[in-house]
C-alpha positions as a Markdown table, in Angstrom:
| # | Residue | x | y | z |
|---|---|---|---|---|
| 1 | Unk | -40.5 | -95.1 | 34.2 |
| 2 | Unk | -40.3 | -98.3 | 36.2 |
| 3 | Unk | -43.3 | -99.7 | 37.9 |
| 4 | Unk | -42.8 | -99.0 | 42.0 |
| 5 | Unk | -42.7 | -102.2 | 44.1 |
| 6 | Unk | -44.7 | -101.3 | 46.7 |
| 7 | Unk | -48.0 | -101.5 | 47.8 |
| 8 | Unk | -50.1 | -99.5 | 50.1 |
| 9 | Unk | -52.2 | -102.5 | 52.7 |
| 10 | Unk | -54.9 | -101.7 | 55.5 |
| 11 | Unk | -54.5 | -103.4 | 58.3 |
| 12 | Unk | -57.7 | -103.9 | 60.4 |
| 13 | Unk | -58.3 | -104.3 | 64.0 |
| 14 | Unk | -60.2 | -107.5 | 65.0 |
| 15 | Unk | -62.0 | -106.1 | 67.8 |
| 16 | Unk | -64.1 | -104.6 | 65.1 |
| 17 | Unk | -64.0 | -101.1 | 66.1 |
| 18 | Unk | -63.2 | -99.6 | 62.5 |
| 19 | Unk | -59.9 | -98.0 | 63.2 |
| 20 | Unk | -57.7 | -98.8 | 60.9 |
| 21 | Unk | -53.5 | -98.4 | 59.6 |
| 22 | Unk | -52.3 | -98.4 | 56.3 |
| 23 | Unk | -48.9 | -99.8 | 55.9 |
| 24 | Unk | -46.8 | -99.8 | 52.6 |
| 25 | Unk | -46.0 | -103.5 | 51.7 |
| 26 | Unk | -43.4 | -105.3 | 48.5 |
| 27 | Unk | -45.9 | -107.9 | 47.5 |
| 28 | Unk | -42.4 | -109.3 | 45.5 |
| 29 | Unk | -40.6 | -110.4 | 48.8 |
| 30 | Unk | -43.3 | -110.4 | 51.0 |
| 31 | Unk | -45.7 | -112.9 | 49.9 |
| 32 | Unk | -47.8 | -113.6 | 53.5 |
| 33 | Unk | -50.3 | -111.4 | 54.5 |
| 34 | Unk | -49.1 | -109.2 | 57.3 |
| 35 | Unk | -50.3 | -109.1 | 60.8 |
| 36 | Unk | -49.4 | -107.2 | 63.8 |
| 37 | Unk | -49.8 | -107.2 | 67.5 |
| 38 | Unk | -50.5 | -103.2 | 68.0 |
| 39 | Unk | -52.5 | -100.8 | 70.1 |
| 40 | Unk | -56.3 | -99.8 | 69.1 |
| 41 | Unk | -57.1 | -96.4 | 70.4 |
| 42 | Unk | -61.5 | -97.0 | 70.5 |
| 43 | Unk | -60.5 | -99.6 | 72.9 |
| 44 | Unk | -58.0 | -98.5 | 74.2 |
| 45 | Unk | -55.9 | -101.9 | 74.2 |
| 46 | Unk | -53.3 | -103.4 | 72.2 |
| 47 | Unk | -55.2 | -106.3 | 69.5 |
| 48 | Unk | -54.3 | -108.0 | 66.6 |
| 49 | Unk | -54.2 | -106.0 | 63.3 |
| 50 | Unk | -55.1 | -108.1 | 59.7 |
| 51 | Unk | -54.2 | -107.0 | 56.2 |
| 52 | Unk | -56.9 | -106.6 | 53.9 |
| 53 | Unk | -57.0 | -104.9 | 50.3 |
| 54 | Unk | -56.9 | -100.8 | 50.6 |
| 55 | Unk | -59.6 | -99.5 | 48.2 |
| 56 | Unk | -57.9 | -96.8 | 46.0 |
């Protein structure tokens, strides 16, 4: 079977709440890190969301 292409990514929030997403990400055509503008419920605001590595 063939290897899939995509990759599952947390994104953070940088208000350093905890809260967390997990995205699915094709490190093959998407070679940047992502980042997103989305909203953070413990806050309740919308902040900045980083990729880091998803410990499986």
């Amino acid at each position: 079977m063939a290897k899939k292409n995509v990759m599952l990514v947390k994104l953070v929030s940088t208000a350093d709440t905890g809260f967390y997403l997990v995205k699915k990400r094709n490190p093959k055509k998407q070679t940047e890190k992502l980042k997103f503008r989305k909203y953070d419920p413990v806050i309740r605001k919308h902040v900045e969301f980083k990729e880091e590595k998803l410990k499986s």
